[in-house]
C-alpha positions in Angstrom: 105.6 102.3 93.0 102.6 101.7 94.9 100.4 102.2 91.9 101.9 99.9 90.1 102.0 97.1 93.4 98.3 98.3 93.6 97.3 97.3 89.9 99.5 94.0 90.1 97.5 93.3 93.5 94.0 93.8 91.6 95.4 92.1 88.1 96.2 89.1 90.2 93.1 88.9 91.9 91.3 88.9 88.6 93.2 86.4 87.0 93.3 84.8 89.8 89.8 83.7 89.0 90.5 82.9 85.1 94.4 81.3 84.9 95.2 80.3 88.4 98.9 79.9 87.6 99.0 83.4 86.5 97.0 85.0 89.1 98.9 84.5 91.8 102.4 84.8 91.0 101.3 88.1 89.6 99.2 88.5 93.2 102.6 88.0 94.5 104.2 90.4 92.9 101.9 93.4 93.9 102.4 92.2 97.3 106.2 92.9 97.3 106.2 96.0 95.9 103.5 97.4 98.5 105.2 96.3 101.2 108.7 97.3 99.7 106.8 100.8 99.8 105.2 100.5 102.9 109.1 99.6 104.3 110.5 102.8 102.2 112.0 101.8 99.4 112.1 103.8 96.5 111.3 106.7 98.5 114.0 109.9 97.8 116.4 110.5 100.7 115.3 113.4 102.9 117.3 116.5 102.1 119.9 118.4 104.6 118.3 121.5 106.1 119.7 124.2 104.1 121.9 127.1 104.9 120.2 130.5 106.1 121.7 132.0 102.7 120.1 129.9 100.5 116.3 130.4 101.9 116.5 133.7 101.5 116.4 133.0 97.5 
């Protein structure tokens, strides 16, 4: 998820410069999804610690 906010962040920056009106909704975008990431979503749930039997396999 962060690559992706990453490229919208840098695809928004250029087209920022070419179509305005593009640029920086797409700017926008990047934005939310690296702070989403940043905040922890997306991120898989820690796991339980698991039983002594099990880490013996």
């Amino acid at each position: 998820m962060i690559g992706l906010g990453i490229a919208f962040i840098l695809i928004g920056i250029v087209f920022l410069f070419l179509v305005p009106w593009v640029g920086i909704p797409v700017g926008i975008v990047g934005l939310v999804l690296a702070i989403l990431w940043i905040a922890g979503f997306g991120r898989r749930a820690a796991e339980p610690d698991m039983p002594a039997e099990r880490r013996r396999l």
